[in-house]
N, C-alpha and C positions, 0 to 999 in steps of 0.2 A: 557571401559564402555560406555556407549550408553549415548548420551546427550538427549532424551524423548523415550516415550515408543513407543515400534515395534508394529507393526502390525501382526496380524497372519499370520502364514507361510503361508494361502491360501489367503489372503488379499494382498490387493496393499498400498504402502505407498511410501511415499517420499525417495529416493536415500538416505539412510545416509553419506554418504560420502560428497555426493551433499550440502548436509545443510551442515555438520560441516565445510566444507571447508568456503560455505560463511557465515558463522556465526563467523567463526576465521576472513576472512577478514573486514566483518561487526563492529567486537570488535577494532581491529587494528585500522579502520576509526574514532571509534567514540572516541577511546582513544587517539588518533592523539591529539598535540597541536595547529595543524594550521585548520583555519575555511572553508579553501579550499580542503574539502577529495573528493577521485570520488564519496564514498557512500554517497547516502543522502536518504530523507526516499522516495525519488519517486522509488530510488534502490530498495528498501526493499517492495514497494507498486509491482512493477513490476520482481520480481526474480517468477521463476519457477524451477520445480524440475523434474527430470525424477522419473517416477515410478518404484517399486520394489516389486516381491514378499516377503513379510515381512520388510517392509521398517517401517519408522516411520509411528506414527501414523499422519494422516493429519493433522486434528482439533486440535490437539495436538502442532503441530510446526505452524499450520497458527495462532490458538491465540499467541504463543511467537514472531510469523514477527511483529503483529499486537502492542505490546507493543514497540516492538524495533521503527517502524517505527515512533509510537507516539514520542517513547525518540528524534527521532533524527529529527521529526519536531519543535520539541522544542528547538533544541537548534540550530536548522536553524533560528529559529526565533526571536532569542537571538542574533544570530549573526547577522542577517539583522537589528534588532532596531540599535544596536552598532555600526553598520558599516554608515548605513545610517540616523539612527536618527527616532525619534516618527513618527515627522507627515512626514516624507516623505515614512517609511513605512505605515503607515494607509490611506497615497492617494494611495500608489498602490494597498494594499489592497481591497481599495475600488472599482479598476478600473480590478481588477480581480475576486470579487464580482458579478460586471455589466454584466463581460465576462459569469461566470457561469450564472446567473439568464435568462442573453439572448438565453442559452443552455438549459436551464431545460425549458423556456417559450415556445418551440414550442410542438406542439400537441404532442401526447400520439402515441407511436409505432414510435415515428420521430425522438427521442433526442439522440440517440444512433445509430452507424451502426449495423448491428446483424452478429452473427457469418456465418457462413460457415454450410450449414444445417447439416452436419460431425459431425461438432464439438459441443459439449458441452457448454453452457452458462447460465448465467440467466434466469429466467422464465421474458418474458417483462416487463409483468402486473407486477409483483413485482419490478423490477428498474423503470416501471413510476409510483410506489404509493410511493415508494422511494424518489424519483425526486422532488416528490409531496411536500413531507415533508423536504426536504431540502428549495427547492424555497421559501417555506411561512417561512420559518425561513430565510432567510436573504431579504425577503421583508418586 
């Protein structure tokens, strides 16, 4: 049984195998009792898939990374209060904060390196209106 729905046989989607396998090992991680697993959600931020005719469907399994990777910054985050304590996480917090805000503050078409004109990526204008709205939220 197929863990989300395929794609048409003329369509592209993600390897099923490809997910299930890191989706077993992603569960494994998170069900782990020790707070040192390799996965973490930068894992789950940065996994790619090869494509397949009638593979999953994309939008389908990138919303479920997207839940996962939230679950398990959360409890990254659980585990850094614990380990290291309130305020010595909210100073680094803060000082990684500075690091982004110093990132999003340069000019528009500069914040980001752009892809390989090959390949595929965001449309700029949309990651610097993005940018945008991230930086006045943590100014």
């Amino acid at each position: 049984m197929n863990s989300f729905p395929l794609a048409a046989k003329t369509s592209r989607g993600y390897d099923p195998a490809a997910v299930d396998r890191f989706l077993a090992e992603a569960r494994a991680a998170y069900d782990a009792e020790s707070a040192s697993t390799v996965m973490t959600s930068a894992t789950v931020r940065q996994v790619s898939f090869p494509m397949t005719r009638g593979g999953y469907q994309v939008a389908t399994v990138d919303n479920a990374l997207e839940r996962l990777e939230v679950a398990m910054a959360q409890r990254e985050r659980e585990h850094s209060i614990e380990s290291e304590g309130w305020e010595a996480f909210t100073q680094r917090m803060r000082l990684v904060s500075l690091e982004i805000i110093a990132r999003l503050s340069r000019p528009r078409r500069k914040r980001f390196r752009r892809v390989f004109f090959l390949n595929s990526g965001y449309r700029v204008a949309a990651v610097d209106d993005f940018a945008e709205l991230i930086l006045s939220y943590l100014e």
